[in-house]
mmCIF file of the N, C-alpha and C atoms, coordinates in Angstrom:
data_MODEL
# 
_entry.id   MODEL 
# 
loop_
_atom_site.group_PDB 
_atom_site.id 
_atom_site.type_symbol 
_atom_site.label_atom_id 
_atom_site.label_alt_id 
_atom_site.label_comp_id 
_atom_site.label_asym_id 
_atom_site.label_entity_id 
_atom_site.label_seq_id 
_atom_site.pdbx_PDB_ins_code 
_atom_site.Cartn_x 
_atom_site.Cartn_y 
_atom_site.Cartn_z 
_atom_site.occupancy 
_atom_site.B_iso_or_equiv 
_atom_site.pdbx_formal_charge 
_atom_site.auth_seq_id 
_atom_site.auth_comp_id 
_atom_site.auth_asym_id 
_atom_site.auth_atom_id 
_atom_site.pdbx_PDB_model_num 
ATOM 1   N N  . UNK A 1 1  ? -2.871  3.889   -35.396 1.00 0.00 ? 1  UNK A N  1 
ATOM 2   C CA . UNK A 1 1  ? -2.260  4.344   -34.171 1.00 0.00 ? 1  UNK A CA 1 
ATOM 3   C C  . UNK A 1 1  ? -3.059  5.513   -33.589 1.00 0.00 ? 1  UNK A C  1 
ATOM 4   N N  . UNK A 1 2  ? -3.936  6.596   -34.218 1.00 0.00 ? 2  UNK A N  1 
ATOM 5   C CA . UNK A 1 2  ? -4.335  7.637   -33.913 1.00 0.00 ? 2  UNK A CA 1 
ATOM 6   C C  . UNK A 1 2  ? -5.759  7.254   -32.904 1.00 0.00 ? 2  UNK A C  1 
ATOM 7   N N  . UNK A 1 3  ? -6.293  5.978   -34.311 1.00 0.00 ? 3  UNK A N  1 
ATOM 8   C CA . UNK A 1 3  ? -7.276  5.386   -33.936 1.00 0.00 ? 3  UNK A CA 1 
ATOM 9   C C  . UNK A 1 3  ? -7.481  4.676   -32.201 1.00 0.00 ? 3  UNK A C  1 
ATOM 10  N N  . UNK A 1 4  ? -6.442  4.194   -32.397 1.00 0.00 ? 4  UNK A N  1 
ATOM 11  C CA . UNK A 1 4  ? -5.902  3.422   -30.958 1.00 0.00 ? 4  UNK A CA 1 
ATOM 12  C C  . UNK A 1 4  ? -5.841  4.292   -29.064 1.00 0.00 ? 4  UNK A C  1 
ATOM 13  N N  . UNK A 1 5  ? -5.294  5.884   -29.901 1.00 0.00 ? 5  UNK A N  1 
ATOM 14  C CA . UNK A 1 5  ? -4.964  7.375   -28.908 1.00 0.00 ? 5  UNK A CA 1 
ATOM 15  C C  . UNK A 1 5  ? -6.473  7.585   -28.612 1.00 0.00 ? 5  UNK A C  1 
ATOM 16  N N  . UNK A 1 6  ? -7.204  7.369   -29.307 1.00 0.00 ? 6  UNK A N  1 
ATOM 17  C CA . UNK A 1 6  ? -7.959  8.557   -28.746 1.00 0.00 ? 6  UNK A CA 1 
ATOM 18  C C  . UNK A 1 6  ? -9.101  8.460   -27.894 1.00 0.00 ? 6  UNK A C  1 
ATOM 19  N N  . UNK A 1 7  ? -8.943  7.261   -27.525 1.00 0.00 ? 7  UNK A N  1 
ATOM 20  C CA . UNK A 1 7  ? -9.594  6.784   -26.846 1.00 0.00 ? 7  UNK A CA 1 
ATOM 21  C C  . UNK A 1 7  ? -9.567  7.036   -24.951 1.00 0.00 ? 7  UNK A C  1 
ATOM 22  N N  . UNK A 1 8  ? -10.576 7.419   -24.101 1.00 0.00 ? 8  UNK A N  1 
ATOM 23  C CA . UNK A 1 8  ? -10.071 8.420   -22.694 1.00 0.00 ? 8  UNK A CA 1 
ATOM 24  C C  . UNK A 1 8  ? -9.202  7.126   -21.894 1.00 0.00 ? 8  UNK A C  1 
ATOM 25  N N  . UNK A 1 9  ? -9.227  5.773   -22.522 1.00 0.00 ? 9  UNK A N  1 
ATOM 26  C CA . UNK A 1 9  ? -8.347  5.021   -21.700 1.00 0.00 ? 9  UNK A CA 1 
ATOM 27  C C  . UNK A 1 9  ? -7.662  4.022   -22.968 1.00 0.00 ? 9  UNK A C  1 
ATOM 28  N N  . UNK A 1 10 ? -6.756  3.840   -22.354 1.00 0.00 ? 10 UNK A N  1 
ATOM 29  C CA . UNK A 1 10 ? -5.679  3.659   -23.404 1.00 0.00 ? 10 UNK A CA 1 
ATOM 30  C C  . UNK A 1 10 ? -4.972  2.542   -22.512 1.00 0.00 ? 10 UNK A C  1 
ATOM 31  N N  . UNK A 1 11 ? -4.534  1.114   -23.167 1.00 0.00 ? 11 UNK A N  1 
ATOM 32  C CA . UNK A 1 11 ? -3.247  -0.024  -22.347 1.00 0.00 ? 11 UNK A CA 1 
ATOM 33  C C  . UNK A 1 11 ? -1.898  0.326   -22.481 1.00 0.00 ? 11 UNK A C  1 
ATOM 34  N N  . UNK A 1 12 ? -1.893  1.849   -23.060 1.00 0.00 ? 12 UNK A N  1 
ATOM 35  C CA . UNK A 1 12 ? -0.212  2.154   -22.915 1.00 0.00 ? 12 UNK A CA 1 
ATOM 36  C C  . UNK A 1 12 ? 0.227   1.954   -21.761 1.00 0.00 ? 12 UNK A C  1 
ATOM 37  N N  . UNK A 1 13 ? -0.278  3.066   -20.897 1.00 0.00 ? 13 UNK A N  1 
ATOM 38  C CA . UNK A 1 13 ? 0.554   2.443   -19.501 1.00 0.00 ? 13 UNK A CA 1 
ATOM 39  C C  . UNK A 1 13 ? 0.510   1.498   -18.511 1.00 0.00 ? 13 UNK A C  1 
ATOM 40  N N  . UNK A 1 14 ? -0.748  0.658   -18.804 1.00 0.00 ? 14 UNK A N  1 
ATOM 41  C CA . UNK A 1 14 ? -0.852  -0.821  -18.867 1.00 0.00 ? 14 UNK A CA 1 
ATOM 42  C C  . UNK A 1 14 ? 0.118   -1.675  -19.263 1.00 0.00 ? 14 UNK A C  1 
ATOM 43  N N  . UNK A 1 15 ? 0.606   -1.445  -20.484 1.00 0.00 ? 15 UNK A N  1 
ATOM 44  C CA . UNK A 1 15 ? 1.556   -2.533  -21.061 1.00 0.00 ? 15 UNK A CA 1 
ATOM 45  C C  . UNK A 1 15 ? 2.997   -1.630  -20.893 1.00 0.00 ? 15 UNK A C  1 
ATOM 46  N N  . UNK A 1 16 ? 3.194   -0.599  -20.296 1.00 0.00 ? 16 UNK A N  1 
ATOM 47  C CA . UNK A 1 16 ? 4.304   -0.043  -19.896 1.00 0.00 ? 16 UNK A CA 1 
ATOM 48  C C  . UNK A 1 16 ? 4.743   -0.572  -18.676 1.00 0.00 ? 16 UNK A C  1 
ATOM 49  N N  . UNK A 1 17 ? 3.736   -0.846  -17.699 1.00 0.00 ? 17 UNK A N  1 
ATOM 50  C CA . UNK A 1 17 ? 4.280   -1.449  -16.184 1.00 0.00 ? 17 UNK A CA 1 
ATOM 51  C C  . UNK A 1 17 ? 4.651   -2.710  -16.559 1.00 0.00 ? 17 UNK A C  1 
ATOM 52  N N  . UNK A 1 18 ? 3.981   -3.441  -17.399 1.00 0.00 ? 18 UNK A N  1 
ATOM 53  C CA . UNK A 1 18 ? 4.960   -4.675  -17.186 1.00 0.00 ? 18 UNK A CA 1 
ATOM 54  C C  . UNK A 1 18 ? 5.703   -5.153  -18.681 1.00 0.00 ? 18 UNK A C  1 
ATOM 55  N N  . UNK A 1 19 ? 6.275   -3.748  -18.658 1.00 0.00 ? 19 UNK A N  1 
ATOM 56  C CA . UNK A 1 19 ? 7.287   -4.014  -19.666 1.00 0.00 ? 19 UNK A CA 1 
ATOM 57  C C  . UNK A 1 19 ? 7.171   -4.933  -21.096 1.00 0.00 ? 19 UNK A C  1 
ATOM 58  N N  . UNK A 1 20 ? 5.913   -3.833  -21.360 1.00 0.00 ? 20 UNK A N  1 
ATOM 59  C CA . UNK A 1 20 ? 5.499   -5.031  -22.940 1.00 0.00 ? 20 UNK A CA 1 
ATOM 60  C C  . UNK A 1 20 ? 4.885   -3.152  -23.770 1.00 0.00 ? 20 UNK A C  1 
ATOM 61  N N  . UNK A 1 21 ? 4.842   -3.278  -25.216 1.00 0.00 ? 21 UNK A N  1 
ATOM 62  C CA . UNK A 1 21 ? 4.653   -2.379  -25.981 1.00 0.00 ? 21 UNK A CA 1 
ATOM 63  C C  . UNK A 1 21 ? 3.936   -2.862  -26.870 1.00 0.00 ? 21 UNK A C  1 
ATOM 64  N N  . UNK A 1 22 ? 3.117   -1.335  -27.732 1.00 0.00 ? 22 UNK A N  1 
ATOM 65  C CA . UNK A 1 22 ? 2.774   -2.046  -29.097 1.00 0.00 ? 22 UNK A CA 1 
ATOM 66  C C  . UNK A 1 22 ? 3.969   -2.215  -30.232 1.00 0.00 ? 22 UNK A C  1 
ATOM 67  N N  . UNK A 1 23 ? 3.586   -2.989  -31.064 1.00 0.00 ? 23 UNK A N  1 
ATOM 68  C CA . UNK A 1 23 ? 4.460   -3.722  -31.742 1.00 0.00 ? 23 UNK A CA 1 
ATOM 69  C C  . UNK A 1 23 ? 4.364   -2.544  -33.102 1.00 0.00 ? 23 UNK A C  1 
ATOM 70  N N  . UNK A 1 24 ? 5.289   -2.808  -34.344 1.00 0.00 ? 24 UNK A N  1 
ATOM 71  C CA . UNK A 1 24 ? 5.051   -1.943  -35.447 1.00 0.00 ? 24 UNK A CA 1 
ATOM 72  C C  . UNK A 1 24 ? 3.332   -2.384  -35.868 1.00 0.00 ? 24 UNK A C  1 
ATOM 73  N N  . UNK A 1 25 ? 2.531   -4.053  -35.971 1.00 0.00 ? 25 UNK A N  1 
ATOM 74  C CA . UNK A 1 25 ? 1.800   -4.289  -36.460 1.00 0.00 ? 25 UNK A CA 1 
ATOM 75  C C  . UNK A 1 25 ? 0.785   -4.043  -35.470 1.00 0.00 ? 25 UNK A C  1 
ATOM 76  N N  . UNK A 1 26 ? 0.654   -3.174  -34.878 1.00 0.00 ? 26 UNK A N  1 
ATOM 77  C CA . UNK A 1 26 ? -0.036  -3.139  -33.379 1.00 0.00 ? 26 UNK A CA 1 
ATOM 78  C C  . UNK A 1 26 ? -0.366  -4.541  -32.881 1.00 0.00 ? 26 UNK A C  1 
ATOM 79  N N  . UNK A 1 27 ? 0.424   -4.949  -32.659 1.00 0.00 ? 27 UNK A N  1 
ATOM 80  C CA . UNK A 1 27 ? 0.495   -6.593  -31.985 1.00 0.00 ? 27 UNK A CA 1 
ATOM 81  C C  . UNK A 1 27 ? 1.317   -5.782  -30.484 1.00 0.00 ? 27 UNK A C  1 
ATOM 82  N N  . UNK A 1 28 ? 0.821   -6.917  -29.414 1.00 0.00 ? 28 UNK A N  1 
ATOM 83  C CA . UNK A 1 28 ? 1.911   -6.369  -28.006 1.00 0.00 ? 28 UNK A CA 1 
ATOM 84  C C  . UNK A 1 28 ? 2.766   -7.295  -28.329 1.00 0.00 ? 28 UNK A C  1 
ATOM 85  N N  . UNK A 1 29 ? 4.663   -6.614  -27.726 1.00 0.00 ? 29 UNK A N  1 
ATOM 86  C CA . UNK A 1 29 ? 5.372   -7.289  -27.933 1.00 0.00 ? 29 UNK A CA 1 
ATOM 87  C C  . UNK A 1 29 ? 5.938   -6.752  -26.675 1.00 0.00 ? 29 UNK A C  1 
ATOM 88  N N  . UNK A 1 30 ? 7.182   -7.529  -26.301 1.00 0.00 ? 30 UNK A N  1 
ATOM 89  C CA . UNK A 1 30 ? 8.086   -7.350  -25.265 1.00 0.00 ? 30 UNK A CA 1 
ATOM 90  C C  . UNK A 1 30 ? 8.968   -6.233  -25.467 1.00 0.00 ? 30 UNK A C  1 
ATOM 91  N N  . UNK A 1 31 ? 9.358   -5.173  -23.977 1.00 0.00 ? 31 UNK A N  1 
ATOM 92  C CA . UNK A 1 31 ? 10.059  -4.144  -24.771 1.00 0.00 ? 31 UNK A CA 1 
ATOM 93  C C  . UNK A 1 31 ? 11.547  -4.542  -24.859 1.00 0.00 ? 31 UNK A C  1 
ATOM 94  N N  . UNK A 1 32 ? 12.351  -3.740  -25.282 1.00 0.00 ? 32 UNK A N  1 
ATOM 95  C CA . UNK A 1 32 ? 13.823  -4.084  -25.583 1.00 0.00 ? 32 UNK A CA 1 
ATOM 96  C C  . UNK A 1 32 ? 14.306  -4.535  -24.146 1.00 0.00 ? 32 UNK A C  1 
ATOM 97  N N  . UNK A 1 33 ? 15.572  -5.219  -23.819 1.00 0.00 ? 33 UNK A N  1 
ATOM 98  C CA . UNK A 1 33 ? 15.411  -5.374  -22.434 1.00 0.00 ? 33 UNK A CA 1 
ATOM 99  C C  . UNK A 1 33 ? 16.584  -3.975  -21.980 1.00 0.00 ? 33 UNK A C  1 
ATOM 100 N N  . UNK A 1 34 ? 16.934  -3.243  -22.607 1.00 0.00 ? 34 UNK A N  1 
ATOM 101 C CA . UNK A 1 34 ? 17.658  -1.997  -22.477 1.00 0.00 ? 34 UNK A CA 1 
ATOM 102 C C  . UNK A 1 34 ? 16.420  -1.125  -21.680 1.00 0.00 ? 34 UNK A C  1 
ATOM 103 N N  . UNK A 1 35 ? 15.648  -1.337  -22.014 1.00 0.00 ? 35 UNK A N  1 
ATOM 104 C CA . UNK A 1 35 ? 14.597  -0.300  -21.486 1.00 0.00 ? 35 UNK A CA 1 
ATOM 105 C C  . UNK A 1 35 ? 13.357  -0.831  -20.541 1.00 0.00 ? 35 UNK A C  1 
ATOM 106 N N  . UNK A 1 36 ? 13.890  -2.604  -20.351 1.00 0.00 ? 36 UNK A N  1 
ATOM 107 C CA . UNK A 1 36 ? 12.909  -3.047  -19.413 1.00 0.00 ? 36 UNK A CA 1 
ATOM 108 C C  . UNK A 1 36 ? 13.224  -3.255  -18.425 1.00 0.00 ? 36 UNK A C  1 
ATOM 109 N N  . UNK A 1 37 ? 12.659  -2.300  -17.346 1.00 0.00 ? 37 UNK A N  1 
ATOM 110 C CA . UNK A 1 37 ? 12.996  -1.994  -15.867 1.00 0.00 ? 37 UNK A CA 1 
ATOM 111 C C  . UNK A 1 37 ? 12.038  -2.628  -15.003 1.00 0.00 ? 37 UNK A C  1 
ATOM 112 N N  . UNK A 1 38 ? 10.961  -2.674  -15.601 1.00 0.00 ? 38 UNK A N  1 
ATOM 113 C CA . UNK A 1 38 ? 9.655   -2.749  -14.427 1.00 0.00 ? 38 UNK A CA 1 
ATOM 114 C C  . UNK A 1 38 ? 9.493   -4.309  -13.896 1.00 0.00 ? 38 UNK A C  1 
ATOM 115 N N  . UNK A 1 39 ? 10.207  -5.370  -14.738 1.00 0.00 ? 39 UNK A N  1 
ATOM 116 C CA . UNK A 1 39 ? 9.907   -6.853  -14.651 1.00 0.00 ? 39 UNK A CA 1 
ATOM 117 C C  . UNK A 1 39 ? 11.214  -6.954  -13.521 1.00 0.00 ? 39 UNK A C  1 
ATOM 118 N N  . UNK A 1 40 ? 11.974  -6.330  -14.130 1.00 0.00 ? 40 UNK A N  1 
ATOM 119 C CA . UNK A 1 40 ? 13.033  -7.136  -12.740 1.00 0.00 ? 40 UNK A CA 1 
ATOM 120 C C  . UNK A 1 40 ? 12.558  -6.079  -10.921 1.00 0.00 ? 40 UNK A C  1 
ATOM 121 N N  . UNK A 1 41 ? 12.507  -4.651  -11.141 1.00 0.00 ? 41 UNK A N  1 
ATOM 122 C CA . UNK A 1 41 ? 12.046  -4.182  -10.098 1.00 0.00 ? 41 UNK A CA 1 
ATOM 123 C C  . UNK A 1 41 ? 10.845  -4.577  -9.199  1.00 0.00 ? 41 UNK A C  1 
ATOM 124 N N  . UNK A 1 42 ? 9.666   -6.048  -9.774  1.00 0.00 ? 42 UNK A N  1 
ATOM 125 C CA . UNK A 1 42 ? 9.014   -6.204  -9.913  1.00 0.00 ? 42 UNK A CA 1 
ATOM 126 C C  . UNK A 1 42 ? 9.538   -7.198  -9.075  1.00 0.00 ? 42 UNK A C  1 
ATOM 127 N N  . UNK A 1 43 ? 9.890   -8.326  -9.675  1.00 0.00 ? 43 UNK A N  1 
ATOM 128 C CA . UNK A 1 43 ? 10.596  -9.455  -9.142  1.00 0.00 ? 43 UNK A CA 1 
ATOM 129 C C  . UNK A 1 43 ? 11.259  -9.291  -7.993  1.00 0.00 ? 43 UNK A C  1 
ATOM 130 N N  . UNK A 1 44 ? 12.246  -8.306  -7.720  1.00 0.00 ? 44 UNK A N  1 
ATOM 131 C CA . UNK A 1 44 ? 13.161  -8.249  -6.625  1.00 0.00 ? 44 UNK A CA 1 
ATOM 132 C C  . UNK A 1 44 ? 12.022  -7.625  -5.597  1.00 0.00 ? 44 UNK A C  1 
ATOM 133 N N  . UNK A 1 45 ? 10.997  -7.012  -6.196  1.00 0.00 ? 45 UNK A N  1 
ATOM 134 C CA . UNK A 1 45 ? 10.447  -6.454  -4.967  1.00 0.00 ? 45 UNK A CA 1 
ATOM 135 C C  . UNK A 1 45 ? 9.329   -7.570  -4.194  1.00 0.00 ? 45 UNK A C  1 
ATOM 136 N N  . UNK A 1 46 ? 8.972   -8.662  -5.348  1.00 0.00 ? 46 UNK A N  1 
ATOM 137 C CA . UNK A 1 46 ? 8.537   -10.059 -4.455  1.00 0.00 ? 46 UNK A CA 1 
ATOM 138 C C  . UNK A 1 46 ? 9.116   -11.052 -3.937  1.00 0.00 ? 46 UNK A C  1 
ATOM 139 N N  . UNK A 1 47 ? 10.612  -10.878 -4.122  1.00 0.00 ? 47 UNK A N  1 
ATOM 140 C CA . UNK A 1 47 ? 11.456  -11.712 -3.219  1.00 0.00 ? 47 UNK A CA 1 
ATOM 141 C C  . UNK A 1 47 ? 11.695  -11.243 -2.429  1.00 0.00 ? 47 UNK A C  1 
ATOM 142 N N  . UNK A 1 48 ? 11.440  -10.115 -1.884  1.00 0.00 ? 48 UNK A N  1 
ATOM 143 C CA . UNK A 1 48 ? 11.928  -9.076  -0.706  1.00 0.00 ? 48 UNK A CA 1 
ATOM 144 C C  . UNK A 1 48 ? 10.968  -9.280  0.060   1.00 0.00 ? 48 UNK A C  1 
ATOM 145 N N  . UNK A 1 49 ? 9.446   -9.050  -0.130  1.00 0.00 ? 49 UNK A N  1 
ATOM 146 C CA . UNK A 1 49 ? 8.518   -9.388  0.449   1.00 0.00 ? 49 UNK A CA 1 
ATOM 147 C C  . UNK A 1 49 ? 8.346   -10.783 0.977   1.00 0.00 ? 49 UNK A C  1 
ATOM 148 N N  . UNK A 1 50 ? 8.575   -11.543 0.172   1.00 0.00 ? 50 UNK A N  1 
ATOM 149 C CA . UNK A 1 50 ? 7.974   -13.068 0.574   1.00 0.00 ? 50 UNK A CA 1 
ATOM 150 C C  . UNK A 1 50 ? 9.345   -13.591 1.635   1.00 0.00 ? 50 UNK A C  1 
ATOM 151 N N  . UNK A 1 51 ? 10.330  -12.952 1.439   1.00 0.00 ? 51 UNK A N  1 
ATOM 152 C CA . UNK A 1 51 ? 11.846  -13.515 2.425   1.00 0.00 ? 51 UNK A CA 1 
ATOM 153 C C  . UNK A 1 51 ? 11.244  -12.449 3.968   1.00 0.00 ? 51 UNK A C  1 
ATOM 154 N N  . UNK A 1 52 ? 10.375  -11.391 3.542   1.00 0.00 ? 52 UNK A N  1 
ATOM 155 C CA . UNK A 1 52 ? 10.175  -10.684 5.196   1.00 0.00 ? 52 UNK A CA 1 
ATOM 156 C C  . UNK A 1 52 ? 8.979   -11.953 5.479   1.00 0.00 ? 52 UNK A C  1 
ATOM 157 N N  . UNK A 1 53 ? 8.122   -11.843 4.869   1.00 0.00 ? 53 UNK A N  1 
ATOM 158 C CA . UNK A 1 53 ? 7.182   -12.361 5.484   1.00 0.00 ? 53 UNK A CA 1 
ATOM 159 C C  . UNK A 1 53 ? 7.297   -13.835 6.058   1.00 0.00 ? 53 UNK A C  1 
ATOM 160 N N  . UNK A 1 54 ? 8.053   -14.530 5.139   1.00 0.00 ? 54 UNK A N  1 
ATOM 161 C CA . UNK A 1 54 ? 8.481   -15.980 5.840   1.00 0.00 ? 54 UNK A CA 1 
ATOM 162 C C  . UNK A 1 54 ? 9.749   -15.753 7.421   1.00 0.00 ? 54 UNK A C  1 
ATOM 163 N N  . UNK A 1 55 ? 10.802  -14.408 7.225   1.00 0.00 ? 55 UNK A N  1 
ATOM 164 C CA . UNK A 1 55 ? 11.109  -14.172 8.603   1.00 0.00 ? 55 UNK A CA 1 
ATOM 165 C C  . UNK A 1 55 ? 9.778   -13.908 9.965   1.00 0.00 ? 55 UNK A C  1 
ATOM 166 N N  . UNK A 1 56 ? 8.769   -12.886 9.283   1.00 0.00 ? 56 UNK A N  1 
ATOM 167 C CA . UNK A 1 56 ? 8.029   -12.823 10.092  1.00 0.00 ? 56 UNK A CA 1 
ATOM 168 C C  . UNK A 1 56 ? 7.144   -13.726 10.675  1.00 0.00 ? 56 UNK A C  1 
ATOM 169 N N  . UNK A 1 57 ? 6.932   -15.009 9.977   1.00 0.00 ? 57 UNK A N  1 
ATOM 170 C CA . UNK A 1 57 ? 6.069   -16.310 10.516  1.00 0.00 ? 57 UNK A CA 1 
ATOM 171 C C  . UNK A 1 57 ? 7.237   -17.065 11.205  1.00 0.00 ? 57 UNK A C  1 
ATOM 172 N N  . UNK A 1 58 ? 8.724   -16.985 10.733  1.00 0.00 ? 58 UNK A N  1 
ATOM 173 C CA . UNK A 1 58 ? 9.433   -17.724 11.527  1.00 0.00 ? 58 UNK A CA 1 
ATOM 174 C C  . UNK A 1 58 ? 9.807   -17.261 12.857  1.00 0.00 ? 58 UNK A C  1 
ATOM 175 N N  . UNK A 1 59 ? 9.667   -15.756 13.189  1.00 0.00 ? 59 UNK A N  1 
ATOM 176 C CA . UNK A 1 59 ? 10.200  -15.465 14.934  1.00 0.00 ? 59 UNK A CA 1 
ATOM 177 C C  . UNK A 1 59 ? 8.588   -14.730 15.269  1.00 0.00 ? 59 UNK A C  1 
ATOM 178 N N  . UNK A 1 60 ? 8.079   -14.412 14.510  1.00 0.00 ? 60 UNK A N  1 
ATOM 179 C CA . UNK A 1 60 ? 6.399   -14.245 15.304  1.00 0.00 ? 60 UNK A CA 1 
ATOM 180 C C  . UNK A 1 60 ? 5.773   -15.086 15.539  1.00 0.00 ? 60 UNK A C  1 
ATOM 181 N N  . UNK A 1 61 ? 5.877   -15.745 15.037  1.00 0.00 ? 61 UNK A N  1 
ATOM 182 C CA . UNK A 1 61 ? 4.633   -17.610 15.317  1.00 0.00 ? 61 UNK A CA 1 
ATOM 183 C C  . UNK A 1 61 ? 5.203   -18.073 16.812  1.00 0.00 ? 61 UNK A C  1 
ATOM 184 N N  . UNK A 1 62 ? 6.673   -18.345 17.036  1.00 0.00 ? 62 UNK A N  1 
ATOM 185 C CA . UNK A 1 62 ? 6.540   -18.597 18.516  1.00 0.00 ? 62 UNK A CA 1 
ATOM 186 C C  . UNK A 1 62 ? 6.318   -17.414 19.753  1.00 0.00 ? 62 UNK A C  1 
ATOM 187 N N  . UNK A 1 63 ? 6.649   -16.369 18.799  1.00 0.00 ? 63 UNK A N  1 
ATOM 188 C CA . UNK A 1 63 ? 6.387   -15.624 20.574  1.00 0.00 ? 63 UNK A CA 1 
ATOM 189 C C  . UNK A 1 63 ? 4.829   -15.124 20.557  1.00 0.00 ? 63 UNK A C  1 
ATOM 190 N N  . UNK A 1 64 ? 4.071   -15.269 19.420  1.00 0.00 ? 64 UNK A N  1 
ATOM 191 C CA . UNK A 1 64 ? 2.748   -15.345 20.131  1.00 0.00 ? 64 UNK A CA 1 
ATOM 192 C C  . UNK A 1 64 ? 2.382   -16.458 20.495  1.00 0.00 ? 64 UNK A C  1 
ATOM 193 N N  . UNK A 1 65 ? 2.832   -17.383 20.407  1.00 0.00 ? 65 UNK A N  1 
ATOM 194 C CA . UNK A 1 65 ? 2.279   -18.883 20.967  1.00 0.00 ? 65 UNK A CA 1 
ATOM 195 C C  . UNK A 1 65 ? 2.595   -18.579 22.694  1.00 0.00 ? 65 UNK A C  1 
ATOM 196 N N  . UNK A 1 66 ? 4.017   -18.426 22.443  1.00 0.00 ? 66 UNK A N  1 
ATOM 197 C CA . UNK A 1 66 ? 4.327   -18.000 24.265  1.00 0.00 ? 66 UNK A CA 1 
ATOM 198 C C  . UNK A 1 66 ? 3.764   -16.648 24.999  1.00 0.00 ? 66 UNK A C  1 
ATOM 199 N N  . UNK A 1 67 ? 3.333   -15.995 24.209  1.00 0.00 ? 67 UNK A N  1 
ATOM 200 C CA . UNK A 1 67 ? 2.109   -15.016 24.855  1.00 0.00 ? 67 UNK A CA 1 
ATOM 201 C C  . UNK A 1 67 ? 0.922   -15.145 25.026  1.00 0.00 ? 67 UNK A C  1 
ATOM 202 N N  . UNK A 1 68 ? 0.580   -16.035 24.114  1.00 0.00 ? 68 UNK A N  1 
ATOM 203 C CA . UNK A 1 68 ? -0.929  -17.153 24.122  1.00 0.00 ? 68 UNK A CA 1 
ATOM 204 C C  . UNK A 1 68 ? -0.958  -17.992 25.228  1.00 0.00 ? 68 UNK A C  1 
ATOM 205 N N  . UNK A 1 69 ? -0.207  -18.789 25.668  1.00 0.00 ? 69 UNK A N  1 
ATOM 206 C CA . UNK A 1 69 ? -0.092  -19.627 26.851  1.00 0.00 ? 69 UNK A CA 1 
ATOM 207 C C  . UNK A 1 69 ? 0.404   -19.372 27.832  1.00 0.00 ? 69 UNK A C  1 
ATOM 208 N N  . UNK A 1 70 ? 1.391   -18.023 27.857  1.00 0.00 ? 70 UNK A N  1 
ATOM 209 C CA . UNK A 1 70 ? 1.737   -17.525 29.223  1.00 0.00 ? 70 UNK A CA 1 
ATOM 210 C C  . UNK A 1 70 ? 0.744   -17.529 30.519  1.00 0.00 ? 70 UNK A C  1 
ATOM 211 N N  . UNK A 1 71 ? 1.053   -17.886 31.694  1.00 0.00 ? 71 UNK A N  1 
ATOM 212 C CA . UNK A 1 71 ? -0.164  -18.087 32.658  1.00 0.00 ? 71 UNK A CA 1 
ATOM 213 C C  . UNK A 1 71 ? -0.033  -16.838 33.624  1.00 0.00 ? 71 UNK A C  1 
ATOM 214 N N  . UNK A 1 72 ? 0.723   -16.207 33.439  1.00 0.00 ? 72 UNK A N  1 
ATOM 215 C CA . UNK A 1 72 ? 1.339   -15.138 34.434  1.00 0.00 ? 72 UNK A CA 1 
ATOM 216 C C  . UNK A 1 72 ? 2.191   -14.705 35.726  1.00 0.00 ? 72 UNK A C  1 
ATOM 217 N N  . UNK A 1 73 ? 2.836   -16.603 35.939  1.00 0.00 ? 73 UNK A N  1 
ATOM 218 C CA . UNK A 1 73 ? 3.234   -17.135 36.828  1.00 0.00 ? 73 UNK A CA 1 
ATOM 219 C C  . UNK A 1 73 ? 4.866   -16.880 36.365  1.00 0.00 ? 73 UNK A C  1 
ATOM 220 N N  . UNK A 1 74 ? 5.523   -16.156 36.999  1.00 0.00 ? 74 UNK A N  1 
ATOM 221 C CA . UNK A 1 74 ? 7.447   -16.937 36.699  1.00 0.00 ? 74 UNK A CA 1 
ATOM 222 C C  . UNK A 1 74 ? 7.816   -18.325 37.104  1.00 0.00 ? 74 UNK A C  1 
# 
């Protein structure tokens, strides 16, 4: 484990963002899910994104089409 520290870069907080640890056998393992926050904050924050962005292709795609072809005429 010391062996593992002392190094100037380290996958601790690598394997901290997505909620994985070293193991007792220094194997990575999954962390408890009491203490795993980062996979679901993770998740909800790409369903949030991908539900704006599919609103935004669904009411932006036509009104630049109708600003694209507008002729300037009423």
């Amino acid at each position: 484990m010391l062996k593992r520290g002392t190094s100037a870069y380290t996958a601790f907080y690598l394997l901290r963002s997505a909620d994985y640890q070293y193991g007792p056998d220094s194997q990575i393992v999954a962390s408890p899910p009491e203490t795993a926050i980062f996979r679901n904050m993770f998740l909800r924050t790409l369903g949030i994104s991908m539900g704006v962005t599919a609103l935004t292709l669904l009411l932006g795609l036509p009104v630049a089409y109708l600003l694209a072809t507008f002729t300037g005429q009423l």
